[in-house]
C-alpha positions in Angstrom: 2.1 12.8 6.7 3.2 9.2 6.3 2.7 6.2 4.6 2.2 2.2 6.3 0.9 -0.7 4.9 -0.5 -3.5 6.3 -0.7 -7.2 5.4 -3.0 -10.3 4.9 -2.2 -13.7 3.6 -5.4 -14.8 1.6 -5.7 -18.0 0.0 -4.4 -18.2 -4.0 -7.0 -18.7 -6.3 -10.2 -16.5 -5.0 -8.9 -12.7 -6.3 -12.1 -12.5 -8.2 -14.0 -13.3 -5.0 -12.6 -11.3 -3.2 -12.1 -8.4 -5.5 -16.3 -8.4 -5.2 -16.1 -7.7 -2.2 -14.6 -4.6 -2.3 -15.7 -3.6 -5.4 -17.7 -0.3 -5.4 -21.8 -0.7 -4.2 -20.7 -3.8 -2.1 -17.7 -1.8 0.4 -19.7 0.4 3.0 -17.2 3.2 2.9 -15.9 4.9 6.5 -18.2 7.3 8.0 -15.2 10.0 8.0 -11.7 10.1 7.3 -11.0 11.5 10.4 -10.3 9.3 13.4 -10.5 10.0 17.6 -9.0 8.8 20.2 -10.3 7.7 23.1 -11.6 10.4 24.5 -13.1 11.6 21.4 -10.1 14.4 20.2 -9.4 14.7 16.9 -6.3 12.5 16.2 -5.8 12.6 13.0 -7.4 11.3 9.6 -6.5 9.2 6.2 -5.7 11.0 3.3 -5.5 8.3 1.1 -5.5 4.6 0.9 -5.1 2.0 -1.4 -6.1 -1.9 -1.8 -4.2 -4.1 -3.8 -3.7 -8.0 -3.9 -1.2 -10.4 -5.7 -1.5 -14.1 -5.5 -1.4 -14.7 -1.5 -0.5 -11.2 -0.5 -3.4 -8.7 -0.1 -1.7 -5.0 1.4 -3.8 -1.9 1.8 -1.3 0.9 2.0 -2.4 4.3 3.9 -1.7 7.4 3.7 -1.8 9.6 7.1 -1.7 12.1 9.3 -1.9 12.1 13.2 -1.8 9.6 15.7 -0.9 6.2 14.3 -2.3 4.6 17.3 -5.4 5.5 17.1 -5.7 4.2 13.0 -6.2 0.7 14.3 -8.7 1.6 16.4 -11.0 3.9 14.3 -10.8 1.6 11.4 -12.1 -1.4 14.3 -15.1 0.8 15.2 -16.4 1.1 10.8 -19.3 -0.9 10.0 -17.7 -1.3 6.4 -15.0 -2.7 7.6 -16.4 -5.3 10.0 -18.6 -6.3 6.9 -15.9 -6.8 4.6 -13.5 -8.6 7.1 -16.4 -11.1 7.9 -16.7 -11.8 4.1 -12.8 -11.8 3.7 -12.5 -14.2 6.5 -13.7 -17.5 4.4 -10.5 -16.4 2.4 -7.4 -16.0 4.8 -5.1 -18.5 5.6 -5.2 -17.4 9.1 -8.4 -16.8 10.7 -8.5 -14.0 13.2 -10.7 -11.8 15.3 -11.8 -8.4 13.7 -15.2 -8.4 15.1 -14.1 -6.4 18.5 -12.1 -3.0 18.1 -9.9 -4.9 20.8 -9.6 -7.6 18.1 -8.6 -5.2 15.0 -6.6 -3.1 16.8 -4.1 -6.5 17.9 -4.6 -7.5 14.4 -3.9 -4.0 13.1 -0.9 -4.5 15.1 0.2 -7.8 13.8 -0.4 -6.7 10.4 1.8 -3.7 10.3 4.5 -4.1 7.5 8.3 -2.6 8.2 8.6 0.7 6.4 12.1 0.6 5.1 12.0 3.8 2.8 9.9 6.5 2.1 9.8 9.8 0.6 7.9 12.8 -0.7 8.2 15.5 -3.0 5.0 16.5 -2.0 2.8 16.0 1.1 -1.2 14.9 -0.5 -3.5 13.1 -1.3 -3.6 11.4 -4.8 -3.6 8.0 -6.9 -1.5 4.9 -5.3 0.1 1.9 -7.3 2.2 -0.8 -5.6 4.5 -3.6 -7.1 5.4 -6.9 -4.6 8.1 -9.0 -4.5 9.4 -12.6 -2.9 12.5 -11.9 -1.0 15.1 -13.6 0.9 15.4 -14.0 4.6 17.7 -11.3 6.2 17.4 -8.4 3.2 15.7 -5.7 4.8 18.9 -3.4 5.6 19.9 -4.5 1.7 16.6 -3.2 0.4 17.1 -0.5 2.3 19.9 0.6 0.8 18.5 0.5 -2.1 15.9 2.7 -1.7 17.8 5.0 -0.1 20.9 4.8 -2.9 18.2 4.6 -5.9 15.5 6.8 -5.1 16.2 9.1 -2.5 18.0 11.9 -3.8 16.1 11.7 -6.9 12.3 11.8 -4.9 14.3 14.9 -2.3 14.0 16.9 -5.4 10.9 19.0 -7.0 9.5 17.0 -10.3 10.5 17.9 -13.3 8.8 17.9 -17.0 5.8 16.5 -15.9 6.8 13.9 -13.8 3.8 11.9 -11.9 5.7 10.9 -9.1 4.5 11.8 -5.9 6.3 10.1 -3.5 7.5 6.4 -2.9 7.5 3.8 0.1 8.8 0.4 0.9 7.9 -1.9 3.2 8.5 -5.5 4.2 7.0 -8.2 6.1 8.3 -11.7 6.6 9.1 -13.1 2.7 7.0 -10.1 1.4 8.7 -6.8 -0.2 5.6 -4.2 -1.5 6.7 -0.9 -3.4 4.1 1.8 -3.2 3.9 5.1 -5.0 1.8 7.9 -5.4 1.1 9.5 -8.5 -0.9 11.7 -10.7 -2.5 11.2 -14.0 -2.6 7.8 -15.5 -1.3 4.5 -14.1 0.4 3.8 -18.0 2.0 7.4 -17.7 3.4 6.2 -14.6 4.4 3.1 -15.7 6.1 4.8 -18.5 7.8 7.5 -16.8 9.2 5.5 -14.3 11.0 3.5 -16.9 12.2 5.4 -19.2 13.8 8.0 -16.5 15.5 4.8 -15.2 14.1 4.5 -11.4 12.1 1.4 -12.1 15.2 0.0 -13.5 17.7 1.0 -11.7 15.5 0.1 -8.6 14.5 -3.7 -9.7 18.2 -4.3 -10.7 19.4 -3.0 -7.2 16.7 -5.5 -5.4 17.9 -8.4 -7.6 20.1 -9.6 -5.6 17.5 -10.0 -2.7 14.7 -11.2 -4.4 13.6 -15.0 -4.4 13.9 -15.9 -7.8 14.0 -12.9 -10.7 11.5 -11.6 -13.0 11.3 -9.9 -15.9 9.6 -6.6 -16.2 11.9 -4.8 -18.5 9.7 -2.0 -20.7 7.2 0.1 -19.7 4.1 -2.4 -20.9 5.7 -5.0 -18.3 6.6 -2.5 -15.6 3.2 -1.7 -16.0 1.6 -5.5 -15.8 3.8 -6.8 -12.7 1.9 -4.5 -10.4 -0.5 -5.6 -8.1 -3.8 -5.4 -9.0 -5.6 -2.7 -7.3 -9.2 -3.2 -5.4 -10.1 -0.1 -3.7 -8.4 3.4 -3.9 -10.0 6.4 -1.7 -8.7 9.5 -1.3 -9.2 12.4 0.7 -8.3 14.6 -2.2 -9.4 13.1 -5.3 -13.1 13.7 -6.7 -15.1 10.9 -5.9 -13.2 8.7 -4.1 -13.9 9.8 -0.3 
C-alpha cells in the first residue's frame, strides 16, 4: 500500500460552498473501490481517502494499492466525480478539463503532490487527518529530513500504550507542504497524543526553518485546530464510509 495526494488551488472565501458539495447526499460516491485497467484487469483499488481544504489549498490524500496509473483513470470514468468537478469548477483558480477520462487523467497527472516521507506501522484502511503549511522555495530535501530524522524510527516501530497512529506522509507541491496521518479513534485523541509524546512538536519545530512565516500551535487544543478541515473521508475498512 501507499499513500499520494493530489492538489487543487480553489479560490479563498467559498469553503462553505464548496464543502456542500461534498457533503454527504450531494457526492455520488464511486461505484467500487476497485479500479481496471485498460483492458478491464483488476489493478488495484482505494483503501481509503480523504478530502480536506484550507484557505486556497484543497488536497484529497489516497490511500492505495495496485497500479497507480490506472487511479487517474478510474476515478475519470466516476459519474460522482465528473458531477462534483463540474460544480467545483466555478471555484478553481485554474479552470481545467475533467469532463474526458483523457482530461482527468493529465490533470490527475498535474495534480500529483511530491511524496517526501511516508511510513507505516501498519498496512489499512482507517481515519485520515492532514495539517498544511506555506513553505519556502527550494525545502523539499530539508523537509525531508525531517521526516525522516523526526518520525521515522519512531513510525518503524509497533505502537505502544494505545497509540492512534497509523502511519504518516508528507508531500509537497510548489509553496504547499501537507502532513497526512492515519489514525484510529478520535481526531482530539490524536491531536493529544501526538503532542504530548512530542512528534507534533518535535516535527513543527524541525519544519520551522522552512516554513513561510511561523505559527503557533503549541498544545494539543491548537494542534488540534490548525488542521485542515476535512470534507469527505471513505474508507474501505471503516463501517459506513465505502
Amino acid at each position: 500500500m501507499a499513500f499520494i495526494a493530489i492538489s487543487y488551488r480553489v479560490r479563498p472565501g467559498h469553503e462553505e460552498e464548496i464543502a456542500e458539495i461534498f457533503a454527504e447526499g450531494n457526492f455520488r460516491r464511486a461505484d467500487s473501490a476497485e479500479y481496471r485497467d485498460e483492458q478491464g484487469r483488476r489493478a488495484g483499488r482505494n483503501v481509503s481517502t480523504g478530502l480536506f481544504i484550507e484557505g486556497e489549498l484543497m488536497t484529497r490524500v489516497v490511500q492505495f494499492e495496485g497500479d497507480l496509473r490506472q487511479i487517474g483513470r478510474h476515478m475519470g470514468g466516476q459519474q460522482g466525480v465528473k458531477e462534483a468537478e463540474r460544480k467545483l469548477s466555478p471555484f478553481l483558480q485554474v479552470p481545467r478539463d475533467t469532463e474526458t477520462v483523457e482530461g482527468f487523467q493529465q490533470y490527475f497527472q498535474n495534480a500529483l503532490m511530491t511524496c517526501v516521507f511516508q511510513e507505516f506501522r501498519e498496512e489499512r484502511s482507517a481515519q485520515l487527518a492532514a495539517w498544511a503549511h506555506r513553505i519556502q522555495p527550494g525545502a523539499e530535501d530539508g523537509i525531508c529530513e525531517v521526516f525522516e530524522r523526526v518520525q521515522g524510527e519512531v513510525l518503524s516501530k509497533p505502537a505502544e500504550g494505545g497509540d492512534p497512529l497509523i502511519a504518516s506522509a508528507a508531500f509537497i507541491k510548489d509553496d504547499y507542504l501537507v502532513w497526512a496521518v492515519q489514525y484510529d479513534g478520535e481526531f482530539d485523541g490524536l491531536a493529544r497524543r501526538l503532542v504530548d509524546s512530542g512528534l507534533a512538536p518535535r516535527t513543527e519545530d524541525g519544519l520551522r526553518p522552512f516554513l513561510a512565516g511561523g505559527r503557533d500551535a503549541a498544545g494539543p487544543e491548537r494542534f488540534g485546530a490548525a488542521a485542515m478541515r476535512r470534507l469527505q473521508m471513505l474508507s474501505a475498512g471503516v463501517p459506513g464510509e465505502h
